[in-house]
Steps between C-alpha positions, in 0.01 A plus 500: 500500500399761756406401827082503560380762737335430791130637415168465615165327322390839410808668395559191248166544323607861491785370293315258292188787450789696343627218290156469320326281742169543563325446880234267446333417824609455875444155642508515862920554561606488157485761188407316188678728185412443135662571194357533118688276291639274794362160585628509810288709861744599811401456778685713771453458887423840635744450815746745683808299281505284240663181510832541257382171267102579548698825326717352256210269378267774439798675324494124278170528440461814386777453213726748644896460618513634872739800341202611335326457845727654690540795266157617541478420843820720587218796284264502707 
């Protein structure tokens, strides 16, 4: 498993905009994403880094191994 990079609120809903995810709405700090066909909303804290497991949750939530993560990430 590659290591998670060290990325900030917005760059991570970058990723996840990219991966099919949808932004939704902005709730004071924190980007709520969307996704048709998925029960589940993410909700990302737009801060200068993310926390690694406020990362790898997201990554959990969003059906997704943190390769795939990381590949796109490493895209953009």
């Amino acid at each position: 498993m590659p290591p998670l990079p060290t990325l900030s609120g917005r760059e991570v809903v970058r990723v996840f905009v990219a991966l099919g995810w949808e932004v939704a709405r902005q709730k004071g700090s924190h980007v709520i994403l969307v996704k048709d066909g998925h029960s589940a909303t993410l909700s990302v804290p737009d801060h200068r880094v993310v926390a690694k497991g406020t990362l790898r949750a997201l990554i959990r939530a969003a059906d997704l191994t943190v390769s795939e993560f990381v590949s796109v990430a490493e895209e953009r």
